[in-house]
PQR file with spaces between the fields and no chain letter, atoms N, CA, C, O and H, PARSE charges and radii, in Angstrom:
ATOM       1  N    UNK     1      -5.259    6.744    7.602 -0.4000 1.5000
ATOM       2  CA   UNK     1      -4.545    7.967    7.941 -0.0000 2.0000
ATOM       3  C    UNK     1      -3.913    8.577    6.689  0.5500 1.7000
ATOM       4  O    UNK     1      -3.928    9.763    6.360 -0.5500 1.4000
ATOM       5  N    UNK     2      -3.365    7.557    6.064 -0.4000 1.5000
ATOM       6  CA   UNK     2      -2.504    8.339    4.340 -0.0000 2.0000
ATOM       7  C    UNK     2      -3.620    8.907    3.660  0.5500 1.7000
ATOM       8  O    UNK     2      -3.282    9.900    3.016 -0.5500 1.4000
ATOM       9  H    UNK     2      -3.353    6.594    6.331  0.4000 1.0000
ATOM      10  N    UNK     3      -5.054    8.578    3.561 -0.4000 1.5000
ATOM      11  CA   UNK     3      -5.718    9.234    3.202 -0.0000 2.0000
ATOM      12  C    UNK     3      -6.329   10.896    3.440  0.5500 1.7000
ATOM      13  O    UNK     3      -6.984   11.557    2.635 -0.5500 1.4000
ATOM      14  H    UNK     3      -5.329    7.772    4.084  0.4000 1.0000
ATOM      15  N    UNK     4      -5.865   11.293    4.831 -0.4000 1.5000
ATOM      16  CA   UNK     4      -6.160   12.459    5.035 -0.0000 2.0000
ATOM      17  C    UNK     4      -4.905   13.123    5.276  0.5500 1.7000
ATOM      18  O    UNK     4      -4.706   13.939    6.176 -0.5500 1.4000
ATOM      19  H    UNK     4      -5.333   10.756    5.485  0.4000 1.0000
ATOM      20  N    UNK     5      -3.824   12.611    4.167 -0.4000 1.5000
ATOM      21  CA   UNK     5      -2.975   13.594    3.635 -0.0000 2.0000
ATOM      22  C    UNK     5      -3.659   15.165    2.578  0.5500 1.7000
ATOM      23  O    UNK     5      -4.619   15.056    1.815 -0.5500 1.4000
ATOM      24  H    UNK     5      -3.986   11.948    3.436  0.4000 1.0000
ATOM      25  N    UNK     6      -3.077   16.164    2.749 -0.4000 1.5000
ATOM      26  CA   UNK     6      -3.569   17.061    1.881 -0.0000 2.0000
ATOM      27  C    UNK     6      -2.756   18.222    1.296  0.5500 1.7000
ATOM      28  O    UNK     6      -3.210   18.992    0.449 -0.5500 1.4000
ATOM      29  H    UNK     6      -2.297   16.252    3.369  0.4000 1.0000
ATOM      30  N    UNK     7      -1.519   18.292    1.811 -0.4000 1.5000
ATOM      31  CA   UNK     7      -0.469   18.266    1.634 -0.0000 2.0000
ATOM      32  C    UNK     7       0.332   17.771   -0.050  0.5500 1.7000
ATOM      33  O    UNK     7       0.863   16.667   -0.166 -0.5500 1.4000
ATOM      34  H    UNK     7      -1.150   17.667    2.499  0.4000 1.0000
ATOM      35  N    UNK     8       0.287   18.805   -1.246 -0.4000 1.5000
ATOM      36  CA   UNK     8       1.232   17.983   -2.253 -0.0000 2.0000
ATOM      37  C    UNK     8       2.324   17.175   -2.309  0.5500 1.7000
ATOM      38  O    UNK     8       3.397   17.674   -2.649 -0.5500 1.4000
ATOM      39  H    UNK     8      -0.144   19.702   -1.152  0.4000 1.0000
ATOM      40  N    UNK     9       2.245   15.928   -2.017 -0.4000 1.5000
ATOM      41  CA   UNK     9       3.115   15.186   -2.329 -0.0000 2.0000
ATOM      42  C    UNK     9       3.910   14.040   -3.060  0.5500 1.7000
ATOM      43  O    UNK     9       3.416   12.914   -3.125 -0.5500 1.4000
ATOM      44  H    UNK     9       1.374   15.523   -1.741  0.4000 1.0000
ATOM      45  N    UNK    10       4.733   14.229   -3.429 -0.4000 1.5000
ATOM      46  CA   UNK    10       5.712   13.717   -4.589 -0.0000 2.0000
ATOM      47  C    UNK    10       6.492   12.087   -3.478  0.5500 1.7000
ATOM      48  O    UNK    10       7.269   11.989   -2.528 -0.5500 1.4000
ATOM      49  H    UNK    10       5.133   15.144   -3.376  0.4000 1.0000
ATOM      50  N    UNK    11       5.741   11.167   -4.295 -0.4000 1.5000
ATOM      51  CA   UNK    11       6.165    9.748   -4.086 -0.0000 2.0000
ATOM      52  C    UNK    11       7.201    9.301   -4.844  0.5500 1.7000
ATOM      53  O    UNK    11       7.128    9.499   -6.057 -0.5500 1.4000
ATOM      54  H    UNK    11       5.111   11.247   -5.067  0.4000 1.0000
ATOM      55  N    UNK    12       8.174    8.727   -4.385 -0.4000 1.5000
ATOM      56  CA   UNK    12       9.845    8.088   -5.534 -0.0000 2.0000
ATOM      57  C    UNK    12       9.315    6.993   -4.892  0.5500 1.7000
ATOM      58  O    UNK    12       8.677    6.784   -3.860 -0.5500 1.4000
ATOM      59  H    UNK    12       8.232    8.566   -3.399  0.4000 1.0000
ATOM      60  N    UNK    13      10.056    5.949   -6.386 -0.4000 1.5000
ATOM      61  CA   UNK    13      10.049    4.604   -6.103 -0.0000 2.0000
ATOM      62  C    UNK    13      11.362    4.336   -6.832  0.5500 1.7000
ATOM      63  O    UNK    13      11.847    5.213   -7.547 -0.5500 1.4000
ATOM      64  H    UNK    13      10.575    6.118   -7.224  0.4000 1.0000
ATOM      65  N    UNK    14      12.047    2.959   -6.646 -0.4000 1.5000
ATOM      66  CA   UNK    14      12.578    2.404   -7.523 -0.0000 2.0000
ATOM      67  C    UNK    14      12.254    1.429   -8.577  0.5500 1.7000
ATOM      68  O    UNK    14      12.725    0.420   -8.052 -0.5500 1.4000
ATOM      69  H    UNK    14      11.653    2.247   -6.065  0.4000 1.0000
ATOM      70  N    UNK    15      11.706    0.986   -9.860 -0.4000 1.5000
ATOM      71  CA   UNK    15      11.483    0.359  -10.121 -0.0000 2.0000
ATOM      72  C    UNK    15      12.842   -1.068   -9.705  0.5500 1.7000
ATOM      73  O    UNK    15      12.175   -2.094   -9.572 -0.5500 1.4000
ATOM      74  H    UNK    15      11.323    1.806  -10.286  0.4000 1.0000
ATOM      75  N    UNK    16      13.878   -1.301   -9.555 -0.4000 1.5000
ATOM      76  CA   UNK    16      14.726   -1.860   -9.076 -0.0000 2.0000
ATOM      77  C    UNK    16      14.461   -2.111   -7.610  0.5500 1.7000
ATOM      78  O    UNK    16      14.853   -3.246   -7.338 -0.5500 1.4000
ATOM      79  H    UNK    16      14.420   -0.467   -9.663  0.4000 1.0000
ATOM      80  N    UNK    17      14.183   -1.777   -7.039 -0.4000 1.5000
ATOM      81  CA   UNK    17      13.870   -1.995   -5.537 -0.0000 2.0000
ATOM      82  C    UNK    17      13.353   -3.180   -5.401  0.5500 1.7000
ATOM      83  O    UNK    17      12.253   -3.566   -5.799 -0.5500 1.4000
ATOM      84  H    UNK    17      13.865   -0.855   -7.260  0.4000 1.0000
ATOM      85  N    UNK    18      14.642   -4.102   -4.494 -0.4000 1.5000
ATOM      86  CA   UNK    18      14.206   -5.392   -3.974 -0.0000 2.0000
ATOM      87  C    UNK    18      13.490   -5.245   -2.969  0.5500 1.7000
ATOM      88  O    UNK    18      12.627   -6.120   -2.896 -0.5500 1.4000
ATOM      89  H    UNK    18      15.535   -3.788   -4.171  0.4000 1.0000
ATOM      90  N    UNK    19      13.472   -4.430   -2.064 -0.4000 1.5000
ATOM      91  CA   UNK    19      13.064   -4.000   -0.602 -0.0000 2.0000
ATOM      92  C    UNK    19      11.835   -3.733   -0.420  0.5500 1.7000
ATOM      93  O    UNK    19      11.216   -4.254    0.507 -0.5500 1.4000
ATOM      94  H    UNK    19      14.173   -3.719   -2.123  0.4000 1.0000
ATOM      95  N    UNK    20      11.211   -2.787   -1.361 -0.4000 1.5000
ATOM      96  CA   UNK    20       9.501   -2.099   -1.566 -0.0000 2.0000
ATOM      97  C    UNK    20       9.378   -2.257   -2.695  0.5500 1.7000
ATOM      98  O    UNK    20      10.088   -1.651   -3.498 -0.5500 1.4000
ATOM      99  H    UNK    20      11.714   -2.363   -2.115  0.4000 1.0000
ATOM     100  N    UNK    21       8.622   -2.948   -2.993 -0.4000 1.5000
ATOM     101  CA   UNK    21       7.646   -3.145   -4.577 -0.0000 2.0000
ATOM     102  C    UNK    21       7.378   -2.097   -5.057  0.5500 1.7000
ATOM     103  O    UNK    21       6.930   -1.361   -4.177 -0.5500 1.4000
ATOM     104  H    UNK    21       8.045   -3.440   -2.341  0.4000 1.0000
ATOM     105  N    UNK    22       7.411   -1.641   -5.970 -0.4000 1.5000
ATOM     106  CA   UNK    22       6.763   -0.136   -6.724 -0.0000 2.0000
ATOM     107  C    UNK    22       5.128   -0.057   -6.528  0.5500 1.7000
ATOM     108  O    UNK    22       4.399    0.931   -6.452 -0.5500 1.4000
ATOM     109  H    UNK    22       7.774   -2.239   -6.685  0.4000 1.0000
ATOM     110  N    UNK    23       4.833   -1.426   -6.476 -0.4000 1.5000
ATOM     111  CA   UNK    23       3.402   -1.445   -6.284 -0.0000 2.0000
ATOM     112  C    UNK    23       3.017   -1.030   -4.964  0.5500 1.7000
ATOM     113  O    UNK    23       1.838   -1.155   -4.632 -0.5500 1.4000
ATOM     114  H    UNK    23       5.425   -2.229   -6.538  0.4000 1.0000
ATOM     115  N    UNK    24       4.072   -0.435   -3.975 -0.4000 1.5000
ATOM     116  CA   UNK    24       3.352    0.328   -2.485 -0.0000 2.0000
ATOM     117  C    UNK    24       3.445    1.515   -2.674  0.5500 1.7000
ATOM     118  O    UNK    24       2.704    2.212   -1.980 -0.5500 1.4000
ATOM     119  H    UNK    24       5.030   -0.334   -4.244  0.4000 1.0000
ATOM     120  N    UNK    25       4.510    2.328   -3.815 -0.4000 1.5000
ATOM     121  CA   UNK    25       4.244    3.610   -4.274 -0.0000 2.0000
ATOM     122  C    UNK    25       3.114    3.996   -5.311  0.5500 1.7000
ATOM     123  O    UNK    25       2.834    5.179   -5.505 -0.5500 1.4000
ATOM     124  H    UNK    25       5.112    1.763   -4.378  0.4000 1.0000
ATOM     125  N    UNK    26       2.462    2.948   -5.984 -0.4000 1.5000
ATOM     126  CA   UNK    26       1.137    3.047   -6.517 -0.0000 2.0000
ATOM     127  C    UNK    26       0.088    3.524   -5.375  0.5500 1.7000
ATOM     128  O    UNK    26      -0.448    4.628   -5.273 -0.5500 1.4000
ATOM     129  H    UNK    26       2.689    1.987   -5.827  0.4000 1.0000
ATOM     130  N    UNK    27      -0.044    2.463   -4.604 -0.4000 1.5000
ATOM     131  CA   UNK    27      -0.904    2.473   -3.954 -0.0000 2.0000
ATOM     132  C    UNK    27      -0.965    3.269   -2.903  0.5500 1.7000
ATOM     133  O    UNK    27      -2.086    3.377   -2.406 -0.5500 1.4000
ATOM     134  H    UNK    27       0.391    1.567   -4.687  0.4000 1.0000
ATOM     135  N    UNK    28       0.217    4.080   -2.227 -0.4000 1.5000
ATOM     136  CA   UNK    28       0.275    5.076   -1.669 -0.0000 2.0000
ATOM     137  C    UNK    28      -0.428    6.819   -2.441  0.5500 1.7000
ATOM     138  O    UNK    28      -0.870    7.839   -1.911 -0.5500 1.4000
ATOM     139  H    UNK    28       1.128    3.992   -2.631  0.4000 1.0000
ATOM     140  N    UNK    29      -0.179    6.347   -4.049 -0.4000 1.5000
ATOM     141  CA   UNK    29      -0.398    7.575   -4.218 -0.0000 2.0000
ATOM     142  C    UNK    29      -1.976    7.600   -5.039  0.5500 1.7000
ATOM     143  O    UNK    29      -2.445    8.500   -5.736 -0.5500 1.4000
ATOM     144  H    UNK    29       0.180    5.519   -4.479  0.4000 1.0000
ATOM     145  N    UNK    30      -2.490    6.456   -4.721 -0.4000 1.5000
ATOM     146  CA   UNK    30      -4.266    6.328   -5.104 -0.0000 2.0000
ATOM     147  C    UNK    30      -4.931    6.834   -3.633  0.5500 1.7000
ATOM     148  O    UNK    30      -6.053    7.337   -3.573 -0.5500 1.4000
ATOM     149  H    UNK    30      -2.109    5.725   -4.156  0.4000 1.0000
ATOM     150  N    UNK    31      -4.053    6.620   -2.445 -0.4000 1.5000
ATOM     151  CA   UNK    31      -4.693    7.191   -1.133 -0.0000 2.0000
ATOM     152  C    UNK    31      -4.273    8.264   -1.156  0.5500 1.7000
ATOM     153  O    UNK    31      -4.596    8.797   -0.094 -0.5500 1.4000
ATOM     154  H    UNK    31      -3.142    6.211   -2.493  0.4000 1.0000
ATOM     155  N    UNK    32      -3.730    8.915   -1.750 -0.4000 1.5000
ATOM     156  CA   UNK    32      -2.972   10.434   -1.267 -0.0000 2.0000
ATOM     157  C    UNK    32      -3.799   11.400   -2.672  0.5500 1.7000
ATOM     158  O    UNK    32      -3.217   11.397   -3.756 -0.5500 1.4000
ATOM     159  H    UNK    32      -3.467    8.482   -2.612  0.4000 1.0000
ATOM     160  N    UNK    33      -5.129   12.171   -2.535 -0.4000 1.5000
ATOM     161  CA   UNK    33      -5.731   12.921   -3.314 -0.0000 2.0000
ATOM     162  C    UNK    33      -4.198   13.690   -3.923  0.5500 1.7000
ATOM     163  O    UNK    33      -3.295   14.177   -3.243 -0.5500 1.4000
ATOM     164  H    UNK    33      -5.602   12.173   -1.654  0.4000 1.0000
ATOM     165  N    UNK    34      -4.288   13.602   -5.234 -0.4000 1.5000
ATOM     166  CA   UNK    34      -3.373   15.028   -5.198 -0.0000 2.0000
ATOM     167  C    UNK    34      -1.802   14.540   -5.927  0.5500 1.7000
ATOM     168  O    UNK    34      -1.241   15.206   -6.797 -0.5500 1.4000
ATOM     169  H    UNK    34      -5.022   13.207   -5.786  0.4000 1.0000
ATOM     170  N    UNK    35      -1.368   13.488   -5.463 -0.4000 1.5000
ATOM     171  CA   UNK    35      -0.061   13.160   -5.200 -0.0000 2.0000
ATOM     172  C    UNK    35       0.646   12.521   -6.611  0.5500 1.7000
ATOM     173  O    UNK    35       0.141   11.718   -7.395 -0.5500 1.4000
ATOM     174  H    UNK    35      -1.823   12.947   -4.756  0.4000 1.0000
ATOM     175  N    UNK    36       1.835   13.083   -6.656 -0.4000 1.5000
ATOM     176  CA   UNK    36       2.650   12.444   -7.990 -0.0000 2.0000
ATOM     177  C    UNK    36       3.063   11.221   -7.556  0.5500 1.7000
ATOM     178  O    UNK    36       3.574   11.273   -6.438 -0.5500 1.4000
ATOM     179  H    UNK    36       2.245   13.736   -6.019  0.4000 1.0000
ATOM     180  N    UNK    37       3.013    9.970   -8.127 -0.4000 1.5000
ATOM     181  CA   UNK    37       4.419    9.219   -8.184 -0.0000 2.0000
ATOM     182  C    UNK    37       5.337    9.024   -9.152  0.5500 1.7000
ATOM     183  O    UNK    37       4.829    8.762  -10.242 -0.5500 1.4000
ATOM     184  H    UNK    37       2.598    9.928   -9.036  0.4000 1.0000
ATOM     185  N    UNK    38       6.510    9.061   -9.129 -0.4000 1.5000
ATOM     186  CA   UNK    38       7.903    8.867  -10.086 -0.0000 2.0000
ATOM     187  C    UNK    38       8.375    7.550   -9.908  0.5500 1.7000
ATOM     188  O    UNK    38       9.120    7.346   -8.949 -0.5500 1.4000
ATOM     189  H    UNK    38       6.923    9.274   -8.243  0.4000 1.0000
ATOM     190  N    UNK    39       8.148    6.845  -10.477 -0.4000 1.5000
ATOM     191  CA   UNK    39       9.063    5.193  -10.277 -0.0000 2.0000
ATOM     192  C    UNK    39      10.481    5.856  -11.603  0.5500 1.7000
ATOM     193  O    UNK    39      10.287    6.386  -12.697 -0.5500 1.4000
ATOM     194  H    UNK    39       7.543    7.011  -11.256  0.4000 1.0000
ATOM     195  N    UNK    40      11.958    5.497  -10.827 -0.4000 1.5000
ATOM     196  CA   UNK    40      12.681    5.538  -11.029 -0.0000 2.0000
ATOM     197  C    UNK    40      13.333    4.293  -11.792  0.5500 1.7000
ATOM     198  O    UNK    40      12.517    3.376  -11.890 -0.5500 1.4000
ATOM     199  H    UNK    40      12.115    5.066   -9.938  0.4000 1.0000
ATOM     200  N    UNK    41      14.434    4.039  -12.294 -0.4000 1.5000
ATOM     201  CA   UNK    41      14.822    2.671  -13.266 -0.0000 2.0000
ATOM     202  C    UNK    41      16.091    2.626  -12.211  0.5500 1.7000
ATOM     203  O    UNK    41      17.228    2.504  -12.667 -0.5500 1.4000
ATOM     204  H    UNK    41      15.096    4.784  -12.214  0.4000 1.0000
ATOM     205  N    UNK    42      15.874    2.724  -10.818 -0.4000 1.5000
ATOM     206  CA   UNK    42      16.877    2.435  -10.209 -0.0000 2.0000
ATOM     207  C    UNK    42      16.677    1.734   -8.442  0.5500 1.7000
ATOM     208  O    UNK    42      15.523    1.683   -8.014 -0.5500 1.4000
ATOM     209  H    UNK    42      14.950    2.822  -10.448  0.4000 1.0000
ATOM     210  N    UNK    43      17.372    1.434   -7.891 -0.4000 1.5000
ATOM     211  CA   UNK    43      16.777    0.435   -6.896 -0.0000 2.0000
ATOM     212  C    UNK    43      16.511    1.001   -5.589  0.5500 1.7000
ATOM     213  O    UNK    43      16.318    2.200   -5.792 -0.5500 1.4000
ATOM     214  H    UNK    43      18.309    1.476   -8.238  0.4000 1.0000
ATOM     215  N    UNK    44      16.398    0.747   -4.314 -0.4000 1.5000
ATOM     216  CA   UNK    44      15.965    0.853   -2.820 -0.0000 2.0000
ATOM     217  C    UNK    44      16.974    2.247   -3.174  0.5500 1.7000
ATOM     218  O    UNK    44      16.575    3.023   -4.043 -0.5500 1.4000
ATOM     219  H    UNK    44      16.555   -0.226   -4.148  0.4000 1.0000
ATOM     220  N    UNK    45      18.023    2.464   -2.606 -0.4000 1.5000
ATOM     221  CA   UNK    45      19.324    3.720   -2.168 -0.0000 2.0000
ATOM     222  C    UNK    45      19.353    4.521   -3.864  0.5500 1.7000
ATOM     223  O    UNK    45      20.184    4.472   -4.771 -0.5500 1.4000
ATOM     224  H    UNK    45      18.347    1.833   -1.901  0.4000 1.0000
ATOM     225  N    UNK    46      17.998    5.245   -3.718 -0.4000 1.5000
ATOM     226  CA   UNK    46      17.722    5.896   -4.969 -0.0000 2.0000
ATOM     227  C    UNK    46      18.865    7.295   -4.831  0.5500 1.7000
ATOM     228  O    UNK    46      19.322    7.725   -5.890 -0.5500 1.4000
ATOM     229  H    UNK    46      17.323    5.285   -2.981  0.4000 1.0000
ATOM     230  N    UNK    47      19.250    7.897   -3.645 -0.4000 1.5000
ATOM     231  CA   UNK    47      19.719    9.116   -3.634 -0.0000 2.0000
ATOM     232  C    UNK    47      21.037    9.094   -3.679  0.5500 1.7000
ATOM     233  O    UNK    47      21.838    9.912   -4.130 -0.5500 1.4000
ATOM     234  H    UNK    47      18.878    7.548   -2.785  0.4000 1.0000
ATOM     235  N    UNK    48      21.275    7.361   -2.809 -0.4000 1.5000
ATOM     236  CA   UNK    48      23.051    7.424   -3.663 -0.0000 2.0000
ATOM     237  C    UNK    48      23.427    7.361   -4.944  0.5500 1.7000
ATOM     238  O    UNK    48      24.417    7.929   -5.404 -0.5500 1.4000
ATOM     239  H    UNK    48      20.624    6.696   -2.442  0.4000 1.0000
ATOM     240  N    UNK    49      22.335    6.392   -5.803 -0.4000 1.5000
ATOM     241  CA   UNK    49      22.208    6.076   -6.932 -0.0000 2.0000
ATOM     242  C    UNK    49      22.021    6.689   -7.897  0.5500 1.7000
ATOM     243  O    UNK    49      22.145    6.311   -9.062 -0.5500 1.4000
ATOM     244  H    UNK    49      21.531    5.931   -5.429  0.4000 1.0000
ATOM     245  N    UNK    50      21.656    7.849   -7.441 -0.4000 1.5000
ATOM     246  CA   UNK    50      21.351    8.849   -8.942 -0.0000 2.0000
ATOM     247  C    UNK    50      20.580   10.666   -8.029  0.5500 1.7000
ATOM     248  O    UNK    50      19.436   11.113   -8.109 -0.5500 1.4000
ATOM     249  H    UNK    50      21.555    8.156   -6.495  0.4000 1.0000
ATOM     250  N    UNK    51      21.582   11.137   -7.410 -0.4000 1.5000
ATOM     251  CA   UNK    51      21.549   11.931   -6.741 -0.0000 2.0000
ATOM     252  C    UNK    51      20.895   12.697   -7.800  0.5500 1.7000
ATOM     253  O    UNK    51      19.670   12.810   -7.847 -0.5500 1.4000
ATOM     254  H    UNK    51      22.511   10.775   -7.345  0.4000 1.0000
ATOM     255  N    UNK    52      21.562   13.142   -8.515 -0.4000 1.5000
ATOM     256  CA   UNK    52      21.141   14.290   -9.250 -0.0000 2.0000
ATOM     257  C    UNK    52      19.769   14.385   -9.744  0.5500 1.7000
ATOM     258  O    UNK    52      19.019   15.330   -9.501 -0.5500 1.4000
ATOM     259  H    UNK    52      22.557   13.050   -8.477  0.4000 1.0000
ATOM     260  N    UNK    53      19.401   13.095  -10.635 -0.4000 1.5000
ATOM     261  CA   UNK    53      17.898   12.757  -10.490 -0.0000 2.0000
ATOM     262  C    UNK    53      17.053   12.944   -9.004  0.5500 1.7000
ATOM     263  O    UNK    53      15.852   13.203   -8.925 -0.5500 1.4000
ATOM     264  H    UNK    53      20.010   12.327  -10.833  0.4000 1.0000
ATOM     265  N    UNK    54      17.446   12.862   -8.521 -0.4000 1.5000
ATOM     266  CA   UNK    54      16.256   12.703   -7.173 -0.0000 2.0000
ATOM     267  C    UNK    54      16.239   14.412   -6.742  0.5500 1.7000
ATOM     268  O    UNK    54      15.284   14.949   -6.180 -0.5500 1.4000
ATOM     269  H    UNK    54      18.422   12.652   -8.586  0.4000 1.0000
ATOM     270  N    UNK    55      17.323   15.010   -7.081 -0.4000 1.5000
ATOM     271  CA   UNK    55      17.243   16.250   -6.247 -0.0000 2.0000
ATOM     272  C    UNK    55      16.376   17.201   -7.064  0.5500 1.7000
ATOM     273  O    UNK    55      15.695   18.144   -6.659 -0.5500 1.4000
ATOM     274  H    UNK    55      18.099   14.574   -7.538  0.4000 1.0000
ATOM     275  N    UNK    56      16.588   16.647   -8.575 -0.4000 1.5000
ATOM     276  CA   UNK    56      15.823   17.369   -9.907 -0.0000 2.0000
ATOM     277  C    UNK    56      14.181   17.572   -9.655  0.5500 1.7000
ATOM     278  O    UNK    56      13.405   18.521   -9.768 -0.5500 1.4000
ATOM     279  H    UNK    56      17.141   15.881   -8.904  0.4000 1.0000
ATOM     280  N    UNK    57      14.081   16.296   -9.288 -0.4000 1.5000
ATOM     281  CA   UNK    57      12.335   16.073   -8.851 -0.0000 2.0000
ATOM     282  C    UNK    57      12.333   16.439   -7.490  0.5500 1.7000
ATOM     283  O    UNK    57      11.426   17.270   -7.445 -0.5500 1.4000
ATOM     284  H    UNK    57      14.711   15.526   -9.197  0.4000 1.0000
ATOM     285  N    UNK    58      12.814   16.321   -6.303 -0.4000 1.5000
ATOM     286  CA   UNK    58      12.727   16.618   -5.072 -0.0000 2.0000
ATOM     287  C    UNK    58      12.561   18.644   -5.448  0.5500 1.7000
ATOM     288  O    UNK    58      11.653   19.317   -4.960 -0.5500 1.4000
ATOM     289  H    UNK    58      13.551   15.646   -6.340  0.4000 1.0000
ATOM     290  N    UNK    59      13.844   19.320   -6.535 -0.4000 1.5000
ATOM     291  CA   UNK    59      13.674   20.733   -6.428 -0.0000 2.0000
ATOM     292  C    UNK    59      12.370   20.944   -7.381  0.5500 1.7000
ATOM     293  O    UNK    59      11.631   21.898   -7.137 -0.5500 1.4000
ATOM     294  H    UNK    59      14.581   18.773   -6.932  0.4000 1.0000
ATOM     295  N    UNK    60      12.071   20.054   -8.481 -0.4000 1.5000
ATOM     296  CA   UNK    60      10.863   20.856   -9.166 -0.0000 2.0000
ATOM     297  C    UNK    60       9.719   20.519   -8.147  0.5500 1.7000
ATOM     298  O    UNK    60       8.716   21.233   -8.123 -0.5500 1.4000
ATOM     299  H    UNK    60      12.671   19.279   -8.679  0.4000 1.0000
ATOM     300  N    UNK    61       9.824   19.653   -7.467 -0.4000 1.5000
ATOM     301  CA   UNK    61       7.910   19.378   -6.023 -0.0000 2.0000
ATOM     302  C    UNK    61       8.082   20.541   -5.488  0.5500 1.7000
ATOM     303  O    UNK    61       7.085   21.258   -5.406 -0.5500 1.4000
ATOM     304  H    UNK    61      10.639   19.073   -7.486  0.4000 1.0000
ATOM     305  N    UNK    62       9.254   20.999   -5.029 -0.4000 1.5000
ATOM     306  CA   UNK    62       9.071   22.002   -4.071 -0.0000 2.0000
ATOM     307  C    UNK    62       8.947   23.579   -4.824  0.5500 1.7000
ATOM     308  O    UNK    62       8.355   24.590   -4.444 -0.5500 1.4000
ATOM     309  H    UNK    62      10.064   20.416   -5.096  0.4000 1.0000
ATOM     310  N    UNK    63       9.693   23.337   -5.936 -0.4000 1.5000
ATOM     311  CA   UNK    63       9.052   24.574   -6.516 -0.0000 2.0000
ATOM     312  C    UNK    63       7.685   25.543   -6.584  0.5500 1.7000
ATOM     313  O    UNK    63       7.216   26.628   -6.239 -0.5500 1.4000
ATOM     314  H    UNK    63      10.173   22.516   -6.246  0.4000 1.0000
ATOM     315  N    UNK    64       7.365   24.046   -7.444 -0.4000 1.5000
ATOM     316  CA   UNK    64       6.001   23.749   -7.448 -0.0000 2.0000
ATOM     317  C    UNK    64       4.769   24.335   -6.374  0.5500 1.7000
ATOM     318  O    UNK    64       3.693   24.930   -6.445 -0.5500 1.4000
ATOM     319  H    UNK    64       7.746   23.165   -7.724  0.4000 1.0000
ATOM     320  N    UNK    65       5.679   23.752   -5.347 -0.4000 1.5000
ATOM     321  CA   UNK    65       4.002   23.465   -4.118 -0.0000 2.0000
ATOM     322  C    UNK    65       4.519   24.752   -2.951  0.5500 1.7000
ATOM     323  O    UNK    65       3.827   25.005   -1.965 -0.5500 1.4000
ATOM     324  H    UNK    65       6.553   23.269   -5.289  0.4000 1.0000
């Protein structure tokens, strides 16, 4: 099904993330034609953690697309 995404979309990871491996935001975005991923240097609660970063990339995807 992630494969018949078509839709531009922008994948965050944490590289810190105990919770999800960065390696499921890889591999999410080898099924997703099209798709950025950003691994972050910060963990799982990326948006408490560094709001400003996330909103930076969350406003340039949407610019963007």
């Amino acid at each position: 099904i992630v494969g018949l995404i078509s839709a531009p979309t922008l994948i965050l990871s944490g590289a810190e993330d105990r919770w999800v491996d960065v390696t499921n935001a890889h591999a999410l975005g080898r099924a997703i034609a099209g798709s950025r991923v950003e691994v972050l240097p910060i963990g799982h609660m990326m948006i408490t953690e560094q709001p400003a970063v996330v909103a930076a990339l969350l406003h340039s995807h949407l610019a963007a697309n």
